[in-house]
N, C-alpha and C positions, 0 to 999 in steps of 0.2 A: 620542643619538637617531638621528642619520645610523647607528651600529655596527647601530641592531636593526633599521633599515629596511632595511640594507644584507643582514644573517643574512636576512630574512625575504625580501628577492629572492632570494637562493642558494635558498632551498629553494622558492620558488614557480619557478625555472628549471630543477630537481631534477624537479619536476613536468612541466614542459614536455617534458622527454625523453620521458616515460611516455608524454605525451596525444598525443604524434606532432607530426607537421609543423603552423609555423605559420607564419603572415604575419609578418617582422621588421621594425622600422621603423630608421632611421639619424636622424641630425644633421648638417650642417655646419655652421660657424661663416668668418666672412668680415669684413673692417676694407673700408671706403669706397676704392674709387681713391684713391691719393696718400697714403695716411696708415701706408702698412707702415714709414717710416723717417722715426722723427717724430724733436722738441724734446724734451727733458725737461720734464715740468711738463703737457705739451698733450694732454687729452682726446681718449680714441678711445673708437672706439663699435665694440662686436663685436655681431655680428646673430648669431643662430642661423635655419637652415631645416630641419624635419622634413621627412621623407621622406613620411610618412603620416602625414594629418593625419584618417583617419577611426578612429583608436585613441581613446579617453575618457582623460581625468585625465590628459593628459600636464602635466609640473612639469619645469620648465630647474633644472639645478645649474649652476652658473659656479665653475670652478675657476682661480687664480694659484700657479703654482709646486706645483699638485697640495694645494693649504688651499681646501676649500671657501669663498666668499666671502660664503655667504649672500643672494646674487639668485637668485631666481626664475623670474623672466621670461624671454623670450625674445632680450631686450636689456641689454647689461651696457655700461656707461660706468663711465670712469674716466681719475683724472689721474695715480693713484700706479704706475705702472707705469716700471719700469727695467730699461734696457738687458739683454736676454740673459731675460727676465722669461716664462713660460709659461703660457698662457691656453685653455683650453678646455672644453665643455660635455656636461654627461649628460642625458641626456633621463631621467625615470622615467613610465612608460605603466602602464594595462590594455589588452591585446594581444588580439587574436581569439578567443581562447580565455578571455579573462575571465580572464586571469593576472597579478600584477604583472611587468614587464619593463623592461627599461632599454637605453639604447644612447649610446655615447660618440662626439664629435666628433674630428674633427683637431685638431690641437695649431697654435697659431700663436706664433712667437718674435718677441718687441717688439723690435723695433730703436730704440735710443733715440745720438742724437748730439749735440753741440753745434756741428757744422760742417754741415749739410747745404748743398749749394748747390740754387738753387731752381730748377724746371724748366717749363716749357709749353709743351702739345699743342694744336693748334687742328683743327677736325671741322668740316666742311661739314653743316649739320645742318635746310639748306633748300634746295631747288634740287638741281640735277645740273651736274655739271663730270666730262667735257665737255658741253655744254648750249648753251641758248638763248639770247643777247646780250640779249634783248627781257625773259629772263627774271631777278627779282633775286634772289642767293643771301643766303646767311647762315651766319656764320663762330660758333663758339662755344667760347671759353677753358674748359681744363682744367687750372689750375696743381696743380702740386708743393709743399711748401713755400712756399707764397704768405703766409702765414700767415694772419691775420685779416681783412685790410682791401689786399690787395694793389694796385697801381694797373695799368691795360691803356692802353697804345698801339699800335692800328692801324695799320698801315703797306702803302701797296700800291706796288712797287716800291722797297722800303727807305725810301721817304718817309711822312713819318708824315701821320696823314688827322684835318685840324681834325675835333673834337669825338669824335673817335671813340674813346672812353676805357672805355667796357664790356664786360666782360664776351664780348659777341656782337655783332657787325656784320651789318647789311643792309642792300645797296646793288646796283645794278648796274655791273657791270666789264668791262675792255675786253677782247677777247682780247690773249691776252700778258703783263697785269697779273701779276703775283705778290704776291701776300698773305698775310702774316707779322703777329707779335704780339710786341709788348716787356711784359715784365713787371717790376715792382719789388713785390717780395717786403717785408713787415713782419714775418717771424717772426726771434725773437729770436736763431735759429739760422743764422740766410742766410749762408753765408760758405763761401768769399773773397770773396764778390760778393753780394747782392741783388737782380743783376739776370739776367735772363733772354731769349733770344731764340728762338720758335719756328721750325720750318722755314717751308720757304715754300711755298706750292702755287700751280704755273701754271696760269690761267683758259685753257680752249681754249673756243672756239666752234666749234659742229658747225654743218652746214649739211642740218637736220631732214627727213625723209621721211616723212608720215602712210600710214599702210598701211590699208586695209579689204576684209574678205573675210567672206563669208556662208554662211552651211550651212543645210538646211533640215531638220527633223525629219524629214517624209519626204517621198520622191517617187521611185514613185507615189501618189499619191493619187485614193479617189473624188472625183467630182465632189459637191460639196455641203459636203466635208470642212473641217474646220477644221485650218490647216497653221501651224506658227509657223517662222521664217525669224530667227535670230541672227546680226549683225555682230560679229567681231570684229576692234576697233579699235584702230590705234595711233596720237595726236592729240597732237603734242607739246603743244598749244595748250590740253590738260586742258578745264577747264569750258569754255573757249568754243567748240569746235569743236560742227558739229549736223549730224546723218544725216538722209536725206529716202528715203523708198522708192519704187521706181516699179514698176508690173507695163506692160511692153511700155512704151509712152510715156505712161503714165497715173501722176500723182505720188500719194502721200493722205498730203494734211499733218496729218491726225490721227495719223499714224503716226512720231513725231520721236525717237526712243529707237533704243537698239542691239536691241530685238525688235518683230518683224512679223507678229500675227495677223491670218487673214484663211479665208473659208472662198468665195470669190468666182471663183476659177481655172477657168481653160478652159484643155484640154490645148494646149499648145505654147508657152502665156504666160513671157512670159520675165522675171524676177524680178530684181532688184538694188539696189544701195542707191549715193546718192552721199552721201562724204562732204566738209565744209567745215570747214576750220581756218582761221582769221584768223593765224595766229600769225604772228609778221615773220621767223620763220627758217625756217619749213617752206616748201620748196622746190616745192611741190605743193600748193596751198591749196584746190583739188578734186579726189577723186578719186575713180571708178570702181569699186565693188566689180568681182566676176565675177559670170555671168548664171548663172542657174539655170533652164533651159529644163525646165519641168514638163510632167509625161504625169499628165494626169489624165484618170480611166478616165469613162466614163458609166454610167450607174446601170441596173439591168436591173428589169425590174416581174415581178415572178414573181406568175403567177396558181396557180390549183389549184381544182378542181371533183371531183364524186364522182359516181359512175354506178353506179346498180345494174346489175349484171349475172349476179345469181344471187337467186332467191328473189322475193319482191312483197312492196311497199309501198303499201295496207294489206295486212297478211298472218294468216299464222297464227301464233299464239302460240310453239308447238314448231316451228316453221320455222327455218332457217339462212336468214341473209342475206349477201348478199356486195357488195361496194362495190369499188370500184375509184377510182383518184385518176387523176386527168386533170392534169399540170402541168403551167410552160412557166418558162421560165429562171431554174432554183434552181442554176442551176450544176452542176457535179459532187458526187456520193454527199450529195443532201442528205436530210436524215430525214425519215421518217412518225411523229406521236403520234397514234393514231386514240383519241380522245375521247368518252367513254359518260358522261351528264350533268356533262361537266369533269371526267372522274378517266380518268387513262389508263390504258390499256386493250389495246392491241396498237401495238408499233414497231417499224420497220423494214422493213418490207414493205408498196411502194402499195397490196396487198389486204387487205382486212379482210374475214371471216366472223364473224360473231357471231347469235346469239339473245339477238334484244329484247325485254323488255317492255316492253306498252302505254305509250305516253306518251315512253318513251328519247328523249334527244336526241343523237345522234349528229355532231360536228363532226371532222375533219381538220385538223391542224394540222400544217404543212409547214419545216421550220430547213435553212437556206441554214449550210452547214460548210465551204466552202471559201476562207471569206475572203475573196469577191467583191466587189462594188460593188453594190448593191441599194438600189430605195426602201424595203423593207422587209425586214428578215431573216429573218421567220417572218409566216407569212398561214394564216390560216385558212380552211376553206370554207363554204359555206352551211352553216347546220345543218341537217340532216334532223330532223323529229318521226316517229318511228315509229305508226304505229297498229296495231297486234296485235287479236285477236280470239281465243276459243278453238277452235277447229277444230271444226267440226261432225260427227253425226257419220252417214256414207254415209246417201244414200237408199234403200230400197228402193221398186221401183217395182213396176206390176201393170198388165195389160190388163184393164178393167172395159168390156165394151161394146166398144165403138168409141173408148175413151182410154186412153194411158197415164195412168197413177196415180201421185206419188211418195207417199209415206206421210206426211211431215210439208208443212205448210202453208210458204210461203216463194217465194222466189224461187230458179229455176232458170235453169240452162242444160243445152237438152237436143242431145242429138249422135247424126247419123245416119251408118253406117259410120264411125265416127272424127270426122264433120265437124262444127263446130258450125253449129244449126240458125236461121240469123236468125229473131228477133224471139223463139223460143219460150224464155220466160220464166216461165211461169206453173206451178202443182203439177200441170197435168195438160194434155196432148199428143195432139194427132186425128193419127194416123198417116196418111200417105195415099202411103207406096210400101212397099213389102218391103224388111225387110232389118233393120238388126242396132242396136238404141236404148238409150240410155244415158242419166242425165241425174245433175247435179251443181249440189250443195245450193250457193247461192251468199248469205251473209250480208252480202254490202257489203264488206267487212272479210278475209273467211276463208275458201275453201272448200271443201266436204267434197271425200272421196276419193268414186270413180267409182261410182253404185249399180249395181247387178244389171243386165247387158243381158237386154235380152228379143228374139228373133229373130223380126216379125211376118212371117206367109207367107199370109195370107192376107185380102183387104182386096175383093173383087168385092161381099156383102154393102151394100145399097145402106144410106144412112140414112133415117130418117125424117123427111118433113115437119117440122123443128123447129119452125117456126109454127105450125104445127097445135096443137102439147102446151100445154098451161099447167101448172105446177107451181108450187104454195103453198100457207101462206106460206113461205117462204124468209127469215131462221130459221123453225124451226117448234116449238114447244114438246112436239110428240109427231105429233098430228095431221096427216097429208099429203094434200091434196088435189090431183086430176089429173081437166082439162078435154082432152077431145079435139073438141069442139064438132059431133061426129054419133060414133051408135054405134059402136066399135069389136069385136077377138077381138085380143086382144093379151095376151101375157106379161109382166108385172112381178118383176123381182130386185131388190133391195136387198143392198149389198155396205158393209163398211166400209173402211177407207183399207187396209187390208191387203189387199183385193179377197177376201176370206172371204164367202158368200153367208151371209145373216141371213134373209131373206126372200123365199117364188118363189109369186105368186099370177098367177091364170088372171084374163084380165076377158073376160067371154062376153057381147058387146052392150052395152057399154053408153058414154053420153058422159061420165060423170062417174063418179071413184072415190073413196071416201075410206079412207084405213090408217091403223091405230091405230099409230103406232113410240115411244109413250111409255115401252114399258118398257124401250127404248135407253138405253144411258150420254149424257150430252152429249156433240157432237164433230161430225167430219165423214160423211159419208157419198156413198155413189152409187144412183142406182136409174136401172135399163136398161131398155127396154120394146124389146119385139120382138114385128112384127107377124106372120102368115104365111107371108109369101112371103121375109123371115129380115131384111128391113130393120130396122134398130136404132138407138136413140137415144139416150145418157145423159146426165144431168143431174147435179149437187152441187146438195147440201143440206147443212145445218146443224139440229142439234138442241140447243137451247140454252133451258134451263128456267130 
């Protein structure tokens, strides 16, 4: 069975050359301290260690004298083994490659005797030497050939120490002491002797120094910052020794550990730690870290505001607006996200131009880049609500009478030479100097570009008695009626908002007139009367059926 498992590895490692590089794994094998140069007769244990133990189906062969033994395992005991005798282990794996694979141990030679003589090492295996007097060590036997049931006497200063017969000792010693181990061996081999004598190791007593020294994560730090602050400690006095912190003369006994958070610092405050060891041989049972004089910076409030300074707010629909940022301690190169209902929009530049629609909300949002000290590292500014409007569109205006005219109904603003005219708001304008008139459609919102100037030159024309006239109704559904309350000789015109003349009648004597204008569209209108002597009047109406 071993021959075709053995063929059927050769050609699964046939294969491995093919499939290329792979991961290999090893074995060693190893016998206990003390047992390379045994009794005859006396049980040793060989351990195997794989290399790599992330392989599948690894199986131990245990070889003597190269005859398989039939173990398995990873552990082979046994009593039949003699002198000059060879022992060693195959590993059989699947390997990275999902191939079977194998790998062989070192070989170890049985030393088998009937004279060994027996030997013991003793280890410090508690405590430190050189060390603390206060502090108590502990000695621990490692015989040779002890055989089974060996017996231990402790001895400090070659004198042997009541009751101390195991194995390991602990106690406390003097300086100077020397401590040694007698053994008496029961293996059936002990010869010439049974008995045995360790060396000896001299107890010094140091005279202990605890040390403490502290670092801080950082500093500088903002003011507000959370800063952590580590001692490290050297306390021969282990668990009893305890740190206390102080900033300037201020202690915080919540804080009793080798680390120190605190986020409380004013720049100059000076940081340290003391530490206390009880111990009876540390020489220094308080001590002093070093200070750590903190720079901590103060915080800067960075504001930020926006200023229109190109276009209006309410404006016009197709308008360009422009905004401008107004900040104050972002530090150095800090950024613009200028912000169109929360989706950005234009960076880097404190100017933004853009065309809003109605309703946009426009906010500024300002990031602090240089690593500053700030209460806050990004502010945003008020938001703007945009109100947009569609642009209207120019008025055309007209001299009807003794008014200007614009065409559509609404609200204006009208401008003499360039100027604007207080208070004149309304769609129509009583000139009363020469010179050059303009007016501009004004929606609340939006307004129009400049309508038509008209250059009046001539204004001596006196007006008429406005009290005098009655005109109605006003609406009038066709019908117009005109009181002058005693006979008149006056001309009547009728113009529409285009100042186009519609109607030019004579009135020869009389105080009351009445005109048929039904067969007018609905809308506005004007009607001028002029008497003789070229005085003039005009009036709005409305025709509205």
């Amino acid at each position: 069975m071993l021959r075709k498992f053995t063929l059927f590895f050769l050609l699964c490692l046939g294969l491995h050359g093919a499939a290329g590089a792979q991961v290999l794994d090893s074995v060693s094998i190893y016998l206990p301290y003390g047992t390379d140069t045994t009794c005859p007769g006396i049980q040793l244990t060989f351990t195997a260690v794989q290399s790599n133990d992330t392989f599948s189906t690894t199986e131990y062969h245990w070889y003597t004298n190269n005859v398989f033994t039939g173990v398995i395992i990873d552990t082979f005991y046994t009593t039949a083994l003699n002198d000059g005798d060879s022992v060693y282990c195959e590993i059989l794996y699947i390997n990275d490659l999902g191939l079977l694979d194998s790998a062989k141990s070192n070989v170890i030679i049985v030393h088998r005797s009937n004279t060994i003589p027996p030997r013991v090492l003793i280890s410090l295996t508690s405590g430190s030497n050189p060390g603390c007097g206060a502090t108590p060590l502990t000695f621990t036997a490692y015989p040779v050939n002890g055989g089974t049931s060996p017996t231990y006497q402790w001895m400090i200063n070659n004198s042997p120490i009541a009751g101390a017969d195991s194995a390991t000792i602990t106690r406390h010693f003097n300086a100077g002491d020397t401590v040694s181990l007698l053994l008496v061996s029961n293996s059936p081999c002990a010869f010439p002797t049974d008995s045995a004598f360790s060396f000896q190791v001299p107890i010094i007593h140091d005279s202990l120094t605890a040390t403490d020294s502290i670092y801080a994560s950082r500093n500088p730090i903002c003011f507000g910052t959370l800063d952590t602050f580590t001692a490290i400690v050297y306390a021969p006095g282990l668990a009893g020794y305890s740190i206390a912190w102080y900033v300037d003369t201020s202690s915080f006994p919540s804080a009793v550990g080798p680390i120190f958070i605190t986020d409380s610092l004013h720049d100059g405050d000076k940081v340290y730690c003391i530490l206390t060891d009880p111990e009876p041989c540390v020489v220094n049972h308080t001590t002093v870290s070093n200070i750590i004089t903190m720079t901590v910076i103060p915080l800067q409030d960075p504001t930020v505001s926006v200023l229109l300074t190109y276009g209006a707010n309410p404006g016009c629909l197709d308008s360009p607006v422009t905004f401008t940022a107004t900040y104050m301690d972002f530090g150095t190169a800090p950024e613009f996200n200028w912000l169109v209902n929360g989706v950005s929009t234009a960076t880097t530049s404190p100017t933004f131009t853009h065309v809003f629609n109605n309703g946009d909300i426009m906010t500024l949002q300002v990031n602090t880049t240089d690593g500053g000290c700030y209460f806050n590292d990004t502010v945003n500014s008020t938001s703007v609500i945009m109100i947009r409007d569609s642009t209207p569109v120019a008025p055309l205006i007209s001299l009807i009478g003794n008014l200007l005219v614009a065409n559509t109904s609404g609200t204006y603003t009208w401008y003499y030479n360039g100027n604007i005219i207080p208070g004149a708001i309304g769609q129509t304008f009583h000139p009363l100097m020469l010179g050059y008139y303009y007016a501009i459609r004004d929606t609340g919102n939006c307004n129009s570009a400049p309508s038509n100037t008209l250059y009046i030159s001539l204004l001596d024309v006196d007006d008429i008695n406005h009290g005098a006239i009655k005109v109605y109704p006003n609406p009038t559904t066709g019908m117009l009626n005109v009181d002058w309350g005693k006979p008149v000789v006056m001309k009547m015109d009728v113009y529409n908002i285009y100042g186009q003349g519609i109607l030019h009648e004579d009135i020869n004597n009389l105080s009351h007139y009445e005109s048929d204008l039904s067969y007018l569209p609905e809308g506005n209108y004007f009607v001028v009367f002029r008497d003789t002597d070229g005085s003039k009047e005009t009036f709005k109406f409305q025709i509205k059926k």
